[in-house]
N, C-alpha and C positions, 0 to 999 in steps of 0.2 A: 504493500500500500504506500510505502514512505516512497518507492525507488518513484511510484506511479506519480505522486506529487511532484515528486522533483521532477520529471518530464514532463508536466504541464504547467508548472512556473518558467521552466527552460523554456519551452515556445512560446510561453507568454512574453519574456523578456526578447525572444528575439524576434517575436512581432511588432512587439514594440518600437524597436531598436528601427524596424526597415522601414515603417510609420514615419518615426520620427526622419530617419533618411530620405524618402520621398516627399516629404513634409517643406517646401520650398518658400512657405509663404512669407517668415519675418529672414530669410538669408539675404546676407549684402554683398556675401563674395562668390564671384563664379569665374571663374578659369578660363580665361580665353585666348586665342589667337589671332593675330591681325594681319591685313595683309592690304595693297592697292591696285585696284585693276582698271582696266582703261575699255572704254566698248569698243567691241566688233571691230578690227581692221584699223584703228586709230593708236597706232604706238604713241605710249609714255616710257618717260622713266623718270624713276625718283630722283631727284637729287640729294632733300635729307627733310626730314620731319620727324615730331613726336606724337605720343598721345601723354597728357597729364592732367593730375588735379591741380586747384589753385596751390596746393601744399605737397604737394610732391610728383617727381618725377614717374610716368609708368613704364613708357616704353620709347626705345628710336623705331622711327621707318626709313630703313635705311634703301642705299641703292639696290635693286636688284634685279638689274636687265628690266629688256621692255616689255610693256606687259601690253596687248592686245589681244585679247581670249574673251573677253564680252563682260557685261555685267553681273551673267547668270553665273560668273566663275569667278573664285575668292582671288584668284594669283597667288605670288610667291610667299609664302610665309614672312613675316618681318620684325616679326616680333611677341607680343602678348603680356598678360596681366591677367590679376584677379579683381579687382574694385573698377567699379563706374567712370570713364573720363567725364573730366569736364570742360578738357583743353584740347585743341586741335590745332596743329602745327605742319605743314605739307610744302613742299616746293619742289615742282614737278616740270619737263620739259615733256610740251607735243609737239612731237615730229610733224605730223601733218599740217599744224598751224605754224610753225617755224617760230617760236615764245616757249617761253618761260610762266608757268605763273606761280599764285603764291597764296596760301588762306591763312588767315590768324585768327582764331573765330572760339570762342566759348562753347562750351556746348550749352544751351540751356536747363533750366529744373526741368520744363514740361516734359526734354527730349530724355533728359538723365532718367526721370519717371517711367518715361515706355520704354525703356529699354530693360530696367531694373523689373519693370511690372511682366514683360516677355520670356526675363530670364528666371524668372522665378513659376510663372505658366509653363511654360516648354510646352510638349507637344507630345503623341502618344506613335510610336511607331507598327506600323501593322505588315505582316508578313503575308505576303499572298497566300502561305498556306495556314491562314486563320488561326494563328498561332495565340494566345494571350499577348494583348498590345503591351508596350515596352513603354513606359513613360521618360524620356531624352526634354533634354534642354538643349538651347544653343550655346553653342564653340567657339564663334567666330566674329569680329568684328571688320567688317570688309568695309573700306575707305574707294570709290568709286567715282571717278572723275571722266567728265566730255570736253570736247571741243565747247569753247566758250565761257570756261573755268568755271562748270558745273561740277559741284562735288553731290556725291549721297552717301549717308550713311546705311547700310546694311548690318542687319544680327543676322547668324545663319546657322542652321544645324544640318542635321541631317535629312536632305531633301525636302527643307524648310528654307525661305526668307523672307525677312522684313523689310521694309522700308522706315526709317525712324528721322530722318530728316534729308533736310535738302541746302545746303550753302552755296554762295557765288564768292567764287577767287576773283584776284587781284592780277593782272598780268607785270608782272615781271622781269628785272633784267640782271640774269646770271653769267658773266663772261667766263665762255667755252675753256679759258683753263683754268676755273676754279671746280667747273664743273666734271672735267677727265685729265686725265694729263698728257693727252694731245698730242699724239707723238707725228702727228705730220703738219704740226705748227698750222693748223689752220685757220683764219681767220672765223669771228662768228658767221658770217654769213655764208660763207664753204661750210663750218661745220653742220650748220642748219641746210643746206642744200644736200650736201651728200648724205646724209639720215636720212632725209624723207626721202631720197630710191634707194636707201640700204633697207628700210622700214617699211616703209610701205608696199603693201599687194600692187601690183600694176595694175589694176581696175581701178585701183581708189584712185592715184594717180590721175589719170585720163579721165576721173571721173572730176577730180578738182579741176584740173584743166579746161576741165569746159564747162560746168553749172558751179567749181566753187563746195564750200563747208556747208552742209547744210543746217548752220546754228537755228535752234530751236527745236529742231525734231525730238530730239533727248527729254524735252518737259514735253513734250505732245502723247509720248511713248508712255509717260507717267500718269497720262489720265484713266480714270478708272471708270468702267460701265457695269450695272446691275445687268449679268448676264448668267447663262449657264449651258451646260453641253448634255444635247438631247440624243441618244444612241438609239440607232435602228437596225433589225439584222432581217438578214433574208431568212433566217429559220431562227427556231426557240435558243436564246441563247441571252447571255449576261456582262455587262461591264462590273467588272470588279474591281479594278482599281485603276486610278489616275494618276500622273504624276504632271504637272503642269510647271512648265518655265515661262514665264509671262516676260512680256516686253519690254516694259518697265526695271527686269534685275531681279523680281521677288519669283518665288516660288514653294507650290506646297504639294500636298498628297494627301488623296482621298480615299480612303476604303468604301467597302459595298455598304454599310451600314450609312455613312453618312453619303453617298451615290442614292440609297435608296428613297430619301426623303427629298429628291428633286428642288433644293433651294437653289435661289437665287444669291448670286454672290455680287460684292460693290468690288470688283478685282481690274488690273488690266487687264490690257488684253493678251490672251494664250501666243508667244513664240514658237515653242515646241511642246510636244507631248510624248508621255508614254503610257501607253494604256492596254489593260489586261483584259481577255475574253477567260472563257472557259476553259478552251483549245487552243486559241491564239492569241497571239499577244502584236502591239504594232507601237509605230512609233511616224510622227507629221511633224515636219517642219513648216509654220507659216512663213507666207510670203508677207514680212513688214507694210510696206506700201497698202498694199491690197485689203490686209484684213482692218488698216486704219480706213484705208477710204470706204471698206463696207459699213462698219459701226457708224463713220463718220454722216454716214447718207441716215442709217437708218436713224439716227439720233435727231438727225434732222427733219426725215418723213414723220416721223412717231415720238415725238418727245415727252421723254419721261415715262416711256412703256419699256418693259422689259425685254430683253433679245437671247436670241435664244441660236446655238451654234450646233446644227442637225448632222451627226456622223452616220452616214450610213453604210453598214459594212454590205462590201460587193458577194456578189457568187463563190460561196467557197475561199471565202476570204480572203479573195485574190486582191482587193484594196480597201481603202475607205474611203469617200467622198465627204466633201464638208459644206454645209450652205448656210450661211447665217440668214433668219428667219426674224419677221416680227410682223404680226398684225396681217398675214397672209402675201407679204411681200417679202421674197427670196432673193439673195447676193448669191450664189457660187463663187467659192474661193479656188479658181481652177490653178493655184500658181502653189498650192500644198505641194509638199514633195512626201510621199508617205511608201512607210517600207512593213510587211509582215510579215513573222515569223512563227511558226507552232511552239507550243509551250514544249 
């Protein structure tokens, strides 16, 4: 009888114990790593920044190669901490604008708030094979800069992110050998010419050459529409889970559970997706342009109505087709590029 007691105070204690471990609500410190990344096709590179409190130092962002991999991606590692910044410190070179810029910027309470209120939420991860969901926090603090010396802050975990704010840099002026040490003596304006065709995609290239940066698309990308993704198959079958990179930089995941109750979400707009059938599983890359200018009409045709983005899986799941929908008026997004695979 004693031994039987003692094993049921033991799992009392250590239920206890993993309570109080999952228990997130009054914690201040969370563990993170940080990093800077620049969108799609548009190389940066650090020159040098921090993250810190009014009272103490957290962390350097140091140099580390160019970063061009999009918003939806953290880039290089740089650094990290455990406590909330409240300071932000950045000076960055884009190749494609041929400048320098620069932020010195506070963070605010409100921002300090959702971030601290995120990191202590977290998020519940779910295993397509319906595993007990996993309850995870965010890792990551990703520092995200555009042409036009647009920064965003991002939190991010796993196949989770936020958006927590949004600053405007200061353009700047860093002389080429404080910045490398320049071993073919270049002047600034050679070292700024030779980067951008050392850096740049030759599309983007010819593509400035003739229309130019296109400043402001990056806050256009950030607008958010009350929408949602409506699945249709040609036989009995099921969307089980999502994974959405949105336009905007943020990204989340959806299981069948919350798939099943058809809400409508205040979200950007979907970039890519990956998403699970029964049998099959696929994955769609939107065409940027295209799926803004669709929203952009039907927001205009039907304002303040809900829209709704119809997947319909092909014959034997040979593809899927996408049409944004509202009010009985249909867009076709024919510039999807989508691939499937069997489970």
């Amino acid at each position: 009888m004693k031994n039987k007691l003692n094993m049921i105070m033991l799992l009392c204690v250590i239920l206890l114990s993993c309570n109080k471990e999952n228990d997130m609500s009054n914690k201040t410190d969370f563990s993170w790593g940080t990093s800077v990344t620049s969108v799609k096709d548009y190389p940066i590179e650090v020159h040098k920044g921090f993250l810190a409190t009014k009272d103490e130092f957290i962390t350097a962002l140091h140099k580390a190669g160019t970063e061009d991999d999009g918003w939806n991606v953290d880039g290089q590692g740089l650094g990290g901490g455990n406590i909330i910044p409240t300071m932000l410190s950045l000076t960055w070179v884009s190749y494609a604008e041929k400048k320098f810029w620069n932020i010195e910027t506070a963070i605010d309470q409100a921002t300090q708030n959702k971030i601290l209120a995120l990191f202590r939420e977290g998020f519940y991860n779910w295993d397509r094979v319906k595993e007990q969901p996993k309850h995870d926090t965010y890792n990551h603090i990703t520092i995200a800069v555009a042409p036009g010396g647009i920064v965003v802050l991002f939190i991010t975990g796993n196949a989770h992110r936020v958006e927590v704010a949004r600053y405007q840099a200061k353009e700047t002026f860093v002389n080429v050998n404080a910045f490398y040490d320049n071993p073919h003596e270049h002047t600034q304006q050679q070292f700024y010419d030779r980067l951008f065709v050392i850096t740049l995609p030759e599309y983007l290239q010819e593509k400035i050459a003739k229309s130019g940066i296109p400043y402001g698309i990056w806050d256009i990308y950030r607008k958010k529409y009350n929408w949602r993704f409506q699945t249709f198959f040609y036989k009995e079958d099921t969307l089980t889970d999502i994974y959405v990179g949105y336009i905007n930089g943020e990204s989340d995941y959806f299981n069948d559970d919350e798939l099943s109750k058809k809400l409508f979400s205040q979200a950007a707009l979907p970039l890519n997706i990956r998403f699970y059938f029964k049998i099959y599983n696929g994955e769609a890359k939107f065409d940027e342009e295209e799926i803004v200018a669709a929203f952009k009409k039907m927001k205009k045709n039907h304002p303040d109505k809900n829209i709704e983005i119809e997947a319909k899986v092909g014959f034997m799941y040979k593809t899927t087709t996408f049409i944004v929908k509202c009010e009985g008026e249909e867009i076709p997004l024919q510039k999807t590029v989508v691939k499937m695979y069997k489970n």
